[in-house]
N, C-alpha and C positions, 0 to 999 in steps of 0.2 A: 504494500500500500504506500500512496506517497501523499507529498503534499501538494496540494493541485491550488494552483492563482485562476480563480476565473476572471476574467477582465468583467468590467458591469454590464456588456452588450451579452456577454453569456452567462451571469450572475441574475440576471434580471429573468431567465428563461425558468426559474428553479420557482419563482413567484408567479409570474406570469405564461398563460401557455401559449408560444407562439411558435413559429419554425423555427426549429433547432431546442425545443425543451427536453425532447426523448434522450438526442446525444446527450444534452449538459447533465440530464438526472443520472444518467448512465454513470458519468464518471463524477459527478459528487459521489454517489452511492459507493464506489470504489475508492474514493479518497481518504487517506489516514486523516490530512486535517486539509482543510479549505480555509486558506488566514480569509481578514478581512482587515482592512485598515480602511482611515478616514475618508482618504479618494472614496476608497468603493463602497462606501456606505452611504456619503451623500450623494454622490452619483445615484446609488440604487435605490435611495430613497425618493430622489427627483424624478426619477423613470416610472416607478411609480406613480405618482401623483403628475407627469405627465402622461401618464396612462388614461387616467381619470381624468383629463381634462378635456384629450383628442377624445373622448367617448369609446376608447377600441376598451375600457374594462368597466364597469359600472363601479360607482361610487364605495356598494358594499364589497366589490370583490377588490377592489382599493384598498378598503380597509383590513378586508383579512389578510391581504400580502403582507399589509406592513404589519401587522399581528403576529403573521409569519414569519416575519424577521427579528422580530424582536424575539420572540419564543427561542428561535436558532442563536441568536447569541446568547440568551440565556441559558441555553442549555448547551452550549460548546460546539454545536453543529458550525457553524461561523468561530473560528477562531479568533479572538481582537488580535492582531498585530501590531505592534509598536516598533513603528522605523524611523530611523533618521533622515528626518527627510534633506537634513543641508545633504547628505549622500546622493542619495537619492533623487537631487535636484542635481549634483555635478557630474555624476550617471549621465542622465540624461541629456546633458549638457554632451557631454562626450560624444553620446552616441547619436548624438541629432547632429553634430561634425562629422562623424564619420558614414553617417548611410543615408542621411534625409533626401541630398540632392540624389540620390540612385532611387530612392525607394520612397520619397515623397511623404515621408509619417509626420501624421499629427500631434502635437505636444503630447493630446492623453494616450495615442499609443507609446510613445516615444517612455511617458510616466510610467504607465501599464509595467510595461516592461525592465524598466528600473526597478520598479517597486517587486513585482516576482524574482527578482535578482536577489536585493536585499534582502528579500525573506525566505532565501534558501528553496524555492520552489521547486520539486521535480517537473515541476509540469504548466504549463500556460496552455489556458483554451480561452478563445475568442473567437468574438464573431466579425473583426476587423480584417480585410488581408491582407492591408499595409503591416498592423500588430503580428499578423502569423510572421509576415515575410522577417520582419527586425528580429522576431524572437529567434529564428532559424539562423538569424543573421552573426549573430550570437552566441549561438551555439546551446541555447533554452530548446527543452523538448518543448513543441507547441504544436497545437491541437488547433483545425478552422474547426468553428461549428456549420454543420451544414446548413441551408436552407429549409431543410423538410422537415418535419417533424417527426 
């Protein structure tokens, strides 16, 4: 079992059921620990609640994701991770000089990626392909989620 970084584009699928929940359940389920740190909480908590905004989840299944998550951190399913982020930011820094202009990443995958660094992750899954592509870049096992469900 390892420790598996879901980026919040495939963090978000374990709440909500969209294309690509079957993969991400699949390998939560097989995960030792799933960190979570502050990125990917506010992120997943704003997915959320713009979930509920576009109308793609109604209000009350809104509220039980976030119910959901809060439950999972309280019970260890979510592990809190605590990183450094001045690291973390000079990561990033590095590696958006060495592969942006090739591979075009966005700050948050560029973060993503750092941050599953930092926390020792065996594993990165996202739903980004710029993120797949940097994590391989890398030399991070990373996972794309597919499209389907």
């Amino acid at each position: 079992m390892a420790k598996v970084y879901f980026d919040t584009g495939a963090l978000i699928k374990l709440y909500i059921c969209e294309p690509g929940s079957l993969f991400v359940q699949n390998h939560a389920n097989e995960a030792a620990s799933i960190p979570l740190n502050p990125l990917q909480e506010t992120e997943l908590r704003n997915a959320i609640h713009a979930a509920i905004g576009r109308k793609t989840i109604t209000l009350d299944a809104g509220k039980l994701a976030l119910e959901a998550v809060n439950t999972d951190i309280r019970d260890g399913v979510l592990a809190i991770e605590v990183l450094d982020w001045k690291l973390v930011w000079q990561r990033s820094a590095h590696l958006a000089h060495l592969h942006t202009q090739k591979l075009l990443c966005r700050t948050l995958d560029i973060l993503h990626v750092a941050a599953a660094e930092s926390c020792c992750a065996d594993l990165l899954v996202t739903g980004e392909k710029r993120q797949f592509q940097l994590g391989k870049a890398v030399g991070l096992p990373t996972l794309l989620v597919p499209d389907t469900i």
